[in-house]
Residue frames relative to the residue before (quaternion, step in Angstrom):
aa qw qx qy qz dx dy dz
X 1.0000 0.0000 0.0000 0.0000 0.00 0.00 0.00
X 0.4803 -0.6843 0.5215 0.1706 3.59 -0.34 1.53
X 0.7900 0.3740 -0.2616 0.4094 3.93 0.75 -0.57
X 0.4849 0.6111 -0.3620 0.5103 3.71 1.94 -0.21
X 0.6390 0.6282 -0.2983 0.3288 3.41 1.48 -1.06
X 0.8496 0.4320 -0.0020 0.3027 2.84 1.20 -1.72
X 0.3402 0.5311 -0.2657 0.7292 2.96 1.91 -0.08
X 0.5987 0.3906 -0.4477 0.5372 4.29 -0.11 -0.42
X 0.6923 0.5446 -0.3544 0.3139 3.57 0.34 -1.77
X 0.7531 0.6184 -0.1232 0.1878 3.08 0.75 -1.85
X 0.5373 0.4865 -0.1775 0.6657 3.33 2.09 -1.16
X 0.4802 0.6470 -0.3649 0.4666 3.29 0.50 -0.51
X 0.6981 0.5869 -0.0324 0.4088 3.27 0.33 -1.56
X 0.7963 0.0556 -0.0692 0.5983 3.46 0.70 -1.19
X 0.0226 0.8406 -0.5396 -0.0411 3.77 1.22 0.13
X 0.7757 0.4117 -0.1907 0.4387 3.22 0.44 -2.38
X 0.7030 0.4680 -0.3582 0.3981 4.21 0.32 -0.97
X 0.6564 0.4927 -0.3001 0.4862 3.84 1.20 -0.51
X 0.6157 0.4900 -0.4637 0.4073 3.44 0.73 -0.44
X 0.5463 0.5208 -0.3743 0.5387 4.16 1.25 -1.39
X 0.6731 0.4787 -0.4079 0.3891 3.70 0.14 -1.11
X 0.8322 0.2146 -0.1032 0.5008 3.73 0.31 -1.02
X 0.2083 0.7561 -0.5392 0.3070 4.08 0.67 0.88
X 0.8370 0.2196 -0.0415 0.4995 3.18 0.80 -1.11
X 0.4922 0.7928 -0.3266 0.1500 3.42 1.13 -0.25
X 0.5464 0.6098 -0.3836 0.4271 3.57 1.71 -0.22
X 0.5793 0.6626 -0.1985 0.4312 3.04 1.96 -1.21
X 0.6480 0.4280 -0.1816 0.6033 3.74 1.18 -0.94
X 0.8435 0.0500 -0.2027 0.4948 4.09 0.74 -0.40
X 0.4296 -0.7420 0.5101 0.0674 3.26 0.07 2.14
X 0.6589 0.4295 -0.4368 0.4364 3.97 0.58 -0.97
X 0.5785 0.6141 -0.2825 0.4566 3.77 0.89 -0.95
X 0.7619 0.2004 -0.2518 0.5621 3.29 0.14 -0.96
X 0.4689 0.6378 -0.5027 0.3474 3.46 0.52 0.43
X 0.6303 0.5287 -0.2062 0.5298 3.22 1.15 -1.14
X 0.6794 0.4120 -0.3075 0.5236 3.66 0.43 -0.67
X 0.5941 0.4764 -0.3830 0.5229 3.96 1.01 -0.34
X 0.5872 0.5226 -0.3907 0.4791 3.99 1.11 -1.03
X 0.7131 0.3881 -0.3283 0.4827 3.76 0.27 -1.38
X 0.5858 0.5097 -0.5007 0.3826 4.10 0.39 -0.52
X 0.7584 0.4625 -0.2652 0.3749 3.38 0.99 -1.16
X 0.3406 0.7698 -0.1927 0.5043 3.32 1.57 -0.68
X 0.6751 0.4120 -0.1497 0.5934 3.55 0.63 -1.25
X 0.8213 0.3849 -0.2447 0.3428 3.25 0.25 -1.18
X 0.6439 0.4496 -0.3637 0.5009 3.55 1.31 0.43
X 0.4712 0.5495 -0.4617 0.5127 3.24 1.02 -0.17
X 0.4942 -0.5886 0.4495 0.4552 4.36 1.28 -0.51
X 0.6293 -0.6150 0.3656 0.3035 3.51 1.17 0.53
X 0.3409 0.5758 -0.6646 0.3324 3.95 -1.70 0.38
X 0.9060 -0.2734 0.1261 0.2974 2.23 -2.20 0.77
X 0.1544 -0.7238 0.6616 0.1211 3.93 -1.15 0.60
X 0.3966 0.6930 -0.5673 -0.2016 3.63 -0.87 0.00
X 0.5885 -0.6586 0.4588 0.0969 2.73 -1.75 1.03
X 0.0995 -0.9344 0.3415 -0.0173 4.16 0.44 1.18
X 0.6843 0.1155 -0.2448 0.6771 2.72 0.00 1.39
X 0.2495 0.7882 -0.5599 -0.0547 3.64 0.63 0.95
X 0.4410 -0.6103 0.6056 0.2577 3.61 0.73 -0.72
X 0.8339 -0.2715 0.1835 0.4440 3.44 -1.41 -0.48
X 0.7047 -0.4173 0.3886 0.4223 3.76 0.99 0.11
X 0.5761 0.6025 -0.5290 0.1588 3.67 0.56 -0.99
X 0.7750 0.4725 -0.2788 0.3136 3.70 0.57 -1.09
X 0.5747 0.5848 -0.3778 0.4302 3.31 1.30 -1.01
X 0.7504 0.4656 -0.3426 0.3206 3.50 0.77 -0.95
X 0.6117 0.5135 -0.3661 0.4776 3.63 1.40 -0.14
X 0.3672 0.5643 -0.4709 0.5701 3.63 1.56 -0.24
X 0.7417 0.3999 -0.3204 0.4327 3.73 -0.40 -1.15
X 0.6550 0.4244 -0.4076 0.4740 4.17 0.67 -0.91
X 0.8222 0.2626 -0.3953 0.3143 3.07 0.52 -0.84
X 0.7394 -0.2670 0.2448 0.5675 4.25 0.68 0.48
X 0.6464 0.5040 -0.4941 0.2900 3.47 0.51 -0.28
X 0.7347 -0.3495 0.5605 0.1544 3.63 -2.06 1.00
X 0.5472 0.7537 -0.3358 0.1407 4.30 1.17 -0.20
X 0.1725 -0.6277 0.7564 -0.0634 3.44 -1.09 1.20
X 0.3280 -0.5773 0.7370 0.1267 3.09 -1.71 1.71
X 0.0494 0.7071 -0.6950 -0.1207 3.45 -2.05 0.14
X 0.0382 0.8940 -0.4423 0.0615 3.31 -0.30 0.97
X 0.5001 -0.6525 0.4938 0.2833 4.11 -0.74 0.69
X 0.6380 0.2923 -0.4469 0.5548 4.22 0.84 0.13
X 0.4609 -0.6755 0.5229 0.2404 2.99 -1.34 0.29
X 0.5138 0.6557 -0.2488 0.4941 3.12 1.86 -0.84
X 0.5865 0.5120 -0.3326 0.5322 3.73 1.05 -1.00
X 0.5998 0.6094 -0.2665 0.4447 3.89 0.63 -1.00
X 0.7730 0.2456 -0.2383 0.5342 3.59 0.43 -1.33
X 0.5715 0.4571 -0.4641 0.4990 4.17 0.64 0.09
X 0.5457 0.5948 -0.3816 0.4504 4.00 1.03 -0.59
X 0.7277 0.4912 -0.1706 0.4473 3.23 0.30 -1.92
X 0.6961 0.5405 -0.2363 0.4093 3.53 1.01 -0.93
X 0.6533 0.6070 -0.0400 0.4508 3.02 1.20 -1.08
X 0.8134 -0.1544 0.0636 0.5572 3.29 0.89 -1.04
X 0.3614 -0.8690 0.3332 0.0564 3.12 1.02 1.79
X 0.6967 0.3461 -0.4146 0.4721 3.68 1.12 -1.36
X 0.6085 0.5213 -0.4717 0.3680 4.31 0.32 -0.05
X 0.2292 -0.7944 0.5303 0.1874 3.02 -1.61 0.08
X 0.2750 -0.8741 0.3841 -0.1131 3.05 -1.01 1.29
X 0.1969 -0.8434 0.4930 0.0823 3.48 -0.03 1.39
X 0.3271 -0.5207 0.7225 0.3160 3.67 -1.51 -0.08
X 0.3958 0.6139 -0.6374 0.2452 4.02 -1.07 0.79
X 0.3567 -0.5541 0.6954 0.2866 3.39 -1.61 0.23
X 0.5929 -0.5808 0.5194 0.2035 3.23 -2.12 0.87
X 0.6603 0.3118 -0.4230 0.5366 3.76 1.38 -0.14
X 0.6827 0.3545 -0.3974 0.5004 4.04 0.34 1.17
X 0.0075 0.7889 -0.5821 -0.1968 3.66 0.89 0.06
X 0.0071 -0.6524 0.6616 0.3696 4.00 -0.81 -0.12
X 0.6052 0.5199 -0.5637 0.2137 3.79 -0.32 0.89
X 0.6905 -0.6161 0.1942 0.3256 2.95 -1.32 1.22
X 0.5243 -0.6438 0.3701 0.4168 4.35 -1.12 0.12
X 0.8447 -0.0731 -0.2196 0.4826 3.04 -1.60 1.44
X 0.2490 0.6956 -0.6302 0.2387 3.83 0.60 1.16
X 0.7652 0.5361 -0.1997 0.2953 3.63 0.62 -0.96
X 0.3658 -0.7418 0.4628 0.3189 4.04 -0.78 0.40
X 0.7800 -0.1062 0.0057 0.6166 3.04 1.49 -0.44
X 0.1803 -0.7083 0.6519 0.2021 3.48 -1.92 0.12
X 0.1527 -0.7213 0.6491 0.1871 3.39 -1.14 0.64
X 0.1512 -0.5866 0.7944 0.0445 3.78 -1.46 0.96
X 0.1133 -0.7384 0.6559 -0.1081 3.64 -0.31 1.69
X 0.8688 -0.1966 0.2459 0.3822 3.69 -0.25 0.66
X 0.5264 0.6457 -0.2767 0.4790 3.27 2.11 0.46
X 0.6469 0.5089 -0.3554 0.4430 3.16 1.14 -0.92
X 0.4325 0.7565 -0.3527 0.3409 3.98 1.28 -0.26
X 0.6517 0.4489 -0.2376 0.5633 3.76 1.48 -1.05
X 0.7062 0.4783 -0.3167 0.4149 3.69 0.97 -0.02
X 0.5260 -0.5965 0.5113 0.3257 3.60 -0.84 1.92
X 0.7213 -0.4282 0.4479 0.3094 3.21 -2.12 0.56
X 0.7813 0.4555 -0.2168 0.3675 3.42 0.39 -1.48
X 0.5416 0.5455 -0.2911 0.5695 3.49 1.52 -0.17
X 0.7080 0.5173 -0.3259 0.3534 3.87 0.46 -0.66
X 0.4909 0.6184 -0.4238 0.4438 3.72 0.95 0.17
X 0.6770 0.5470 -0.2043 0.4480 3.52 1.52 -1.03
X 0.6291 0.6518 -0.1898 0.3786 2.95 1.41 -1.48
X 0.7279 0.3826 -0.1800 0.5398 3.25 1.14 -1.51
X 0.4758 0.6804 -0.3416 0.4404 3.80 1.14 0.24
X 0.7446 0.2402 -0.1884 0.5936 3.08 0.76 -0.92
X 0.5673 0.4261 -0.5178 0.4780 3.61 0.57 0.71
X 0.4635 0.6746 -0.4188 0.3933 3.64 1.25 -0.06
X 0.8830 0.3225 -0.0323 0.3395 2.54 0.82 -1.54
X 0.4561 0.5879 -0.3658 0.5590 3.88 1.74 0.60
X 0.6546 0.4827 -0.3273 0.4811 3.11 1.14 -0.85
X 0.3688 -0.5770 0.6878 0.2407 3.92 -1.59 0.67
X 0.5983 -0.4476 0.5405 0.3868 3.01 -1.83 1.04
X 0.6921 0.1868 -0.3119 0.6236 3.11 -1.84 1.44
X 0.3855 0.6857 -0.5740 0.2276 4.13 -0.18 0.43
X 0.0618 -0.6785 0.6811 0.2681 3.58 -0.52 -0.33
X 0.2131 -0.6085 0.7633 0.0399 2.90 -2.10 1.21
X 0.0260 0.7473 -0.6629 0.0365 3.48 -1.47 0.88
X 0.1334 0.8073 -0.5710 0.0663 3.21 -0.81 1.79
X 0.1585 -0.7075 0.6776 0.1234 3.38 -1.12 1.08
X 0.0123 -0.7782 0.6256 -0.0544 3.30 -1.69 0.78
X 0.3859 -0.7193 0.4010 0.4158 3.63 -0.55 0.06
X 0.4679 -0.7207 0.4403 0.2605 3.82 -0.86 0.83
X 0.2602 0.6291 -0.7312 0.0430 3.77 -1.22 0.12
X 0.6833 -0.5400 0.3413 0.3536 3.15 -1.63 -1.15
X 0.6791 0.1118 0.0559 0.7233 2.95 1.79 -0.59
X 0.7121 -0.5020 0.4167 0.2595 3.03 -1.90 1.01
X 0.3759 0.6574 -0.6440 0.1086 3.57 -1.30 0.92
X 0.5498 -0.4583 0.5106 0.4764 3.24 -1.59 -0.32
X 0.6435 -0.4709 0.5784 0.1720 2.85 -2.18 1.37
X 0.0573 -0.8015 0.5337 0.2636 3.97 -0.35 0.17
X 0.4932 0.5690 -0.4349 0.4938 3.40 1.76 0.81
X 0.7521 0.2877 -0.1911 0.5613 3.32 0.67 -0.28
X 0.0166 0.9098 -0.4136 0.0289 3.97 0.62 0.83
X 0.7659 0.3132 -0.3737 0.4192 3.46 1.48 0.20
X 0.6245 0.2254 -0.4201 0.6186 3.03 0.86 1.41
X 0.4732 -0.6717 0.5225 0.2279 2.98 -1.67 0.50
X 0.1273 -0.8539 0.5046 0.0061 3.61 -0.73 0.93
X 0.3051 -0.7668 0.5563 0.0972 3.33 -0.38 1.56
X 0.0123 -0.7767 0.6134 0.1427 3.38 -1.10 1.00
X 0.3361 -0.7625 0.5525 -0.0185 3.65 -0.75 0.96
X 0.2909 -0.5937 0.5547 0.5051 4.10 -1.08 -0.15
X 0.5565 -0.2984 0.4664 0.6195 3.32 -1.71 -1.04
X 0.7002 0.5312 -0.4095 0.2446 3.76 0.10 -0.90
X 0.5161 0.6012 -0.2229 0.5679 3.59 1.44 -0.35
X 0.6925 0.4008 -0.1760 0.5734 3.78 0.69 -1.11
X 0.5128 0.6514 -0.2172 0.5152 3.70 1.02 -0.99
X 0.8059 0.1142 -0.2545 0.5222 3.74 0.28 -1.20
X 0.2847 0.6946 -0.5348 0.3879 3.48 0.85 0.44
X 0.7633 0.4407 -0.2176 0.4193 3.22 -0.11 -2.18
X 0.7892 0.3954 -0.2856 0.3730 3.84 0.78 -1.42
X 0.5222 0.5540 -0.4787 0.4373 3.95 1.27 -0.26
X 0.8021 0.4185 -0.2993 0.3032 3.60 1.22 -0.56
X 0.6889 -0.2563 0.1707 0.6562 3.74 1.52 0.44
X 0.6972 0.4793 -0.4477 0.2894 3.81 0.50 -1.46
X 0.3784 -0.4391 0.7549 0.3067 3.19 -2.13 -0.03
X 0.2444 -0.7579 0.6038 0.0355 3.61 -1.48 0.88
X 0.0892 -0.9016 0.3846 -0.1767 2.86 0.39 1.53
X 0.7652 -0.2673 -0.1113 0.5751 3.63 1.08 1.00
X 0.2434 -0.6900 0.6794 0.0556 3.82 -1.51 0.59
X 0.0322 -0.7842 0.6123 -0.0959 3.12 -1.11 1.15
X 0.1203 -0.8664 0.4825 -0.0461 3.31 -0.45 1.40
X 0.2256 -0.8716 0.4321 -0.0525 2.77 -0.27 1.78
X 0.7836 -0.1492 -0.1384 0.5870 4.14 -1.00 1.51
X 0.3565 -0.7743 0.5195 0.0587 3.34 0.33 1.98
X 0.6406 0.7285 -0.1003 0.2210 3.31 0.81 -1.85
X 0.6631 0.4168 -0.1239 0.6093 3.15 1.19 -2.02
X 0.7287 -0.5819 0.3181 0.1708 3.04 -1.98 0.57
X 0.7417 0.3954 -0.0965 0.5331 3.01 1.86 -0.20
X 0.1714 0.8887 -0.4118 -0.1065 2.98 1.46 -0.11
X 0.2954 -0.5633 0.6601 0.3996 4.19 -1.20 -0.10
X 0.0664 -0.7504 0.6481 0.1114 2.49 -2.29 -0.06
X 0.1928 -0.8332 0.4992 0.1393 3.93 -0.33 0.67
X 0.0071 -0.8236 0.5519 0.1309 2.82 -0.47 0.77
X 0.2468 -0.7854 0.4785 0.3054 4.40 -0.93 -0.08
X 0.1717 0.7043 -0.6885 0.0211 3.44 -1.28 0.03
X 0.2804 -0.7053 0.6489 0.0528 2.74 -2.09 0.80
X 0.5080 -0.4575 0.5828 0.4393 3.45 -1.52 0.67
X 0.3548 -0.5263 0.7235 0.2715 3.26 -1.60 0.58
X 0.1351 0.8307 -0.5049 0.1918 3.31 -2.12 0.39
X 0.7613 0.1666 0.1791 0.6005 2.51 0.46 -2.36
């Protein structure tokens, strides 16, 4: 797939300037790192397990999963993003993989975050994507995805070496519910601004 390539290539590429750029960045968007503090807790009522964090990049989030009690394993598609993780926050662990092949094992996992990852992945590809998070996750899992909002797919002209699909929640939403989840709250995040984000949760039913 000519876009898995180029989107690997591209992080790659900026690996070392994206990690400085985004070090602090839960610390600077409190509503964000809120969300990653809701899904940790989230887990922990479900009695906790494995976490992984998709699309982790340089580590920043996985390691606040792990401060804050969570079970968390990064998996990222650069390899470059992997060796600044691993480096970075030596006690986690940290795989190279893509989110449309998970290698982990079915319904092993308590949860999966898609932090701002699931955004590099073409429409016609996201039906799979959110499948194979169906299917790591255990009945009763929690899913947390953030993404950036518009009306239609384009390139970010902030973020030019990759392409970044922007999507609503109500789009992303019948996604999660054509694959099994229950959608169990949206949060829309700097309504105001032209881009605003949004997270939305669900859970495999089951449990």
């Amino acid at each position: 797939m000519t876009w898995l390539n180029d989107t690997r290539a591209s992080y790659d590429t900026i690996a070392a300037n994206y990690a400085d750029e985004t070090r602090d960045l839960l610390d600077r968007l409190l509503y964000v790192r809120a969300g990653v503090v809701l899904f940790a807790e989230l887990v922990r009522a479900t009695g906790g397990g494995p976490v992984a964090d998709v699309g982790c990049g340089p580590g920043h989030t996985t390691a606040l999963l792990r401060e804050l009690g969570a079970d968390a394993f990064g998996v990222d598609l650069s390899p470059a993003m992997i060796d600044i993780a691993r480096r970075e926050h030596p006690d986690a662990r940290f795989e190279v993989g893509s989110m449309t092949d998970l290698e982990i094992a079915d319904d092993s996992l308590a949860g999966v975050l898609a932090w701002w990852s699931l955004i590099h992945i073409p429409d016609e590809a996201v039906p799979g994507v959110v499948g194979e998070f169906w299917r790591v996750l255990r009945p009763g899992g929690v899913l947390a995805v953030g993404f950036h909002v518009a009306g239609t797919a384009g390139r970010d002209d902030r973020a030019r070496h990759a392409d970044v699909h922007y999507r609503t929640p109500t789009r992303v939403a019948d996604w999660l519910r054509e694959a099994g989840f229950t959608v169990e709250a949206q949060h829309l995040l700097r309504p105001d601004d032209p881009t605003p984000g949004a997270i939305l949760f669900a859970r495999r039913p089951g449990a």
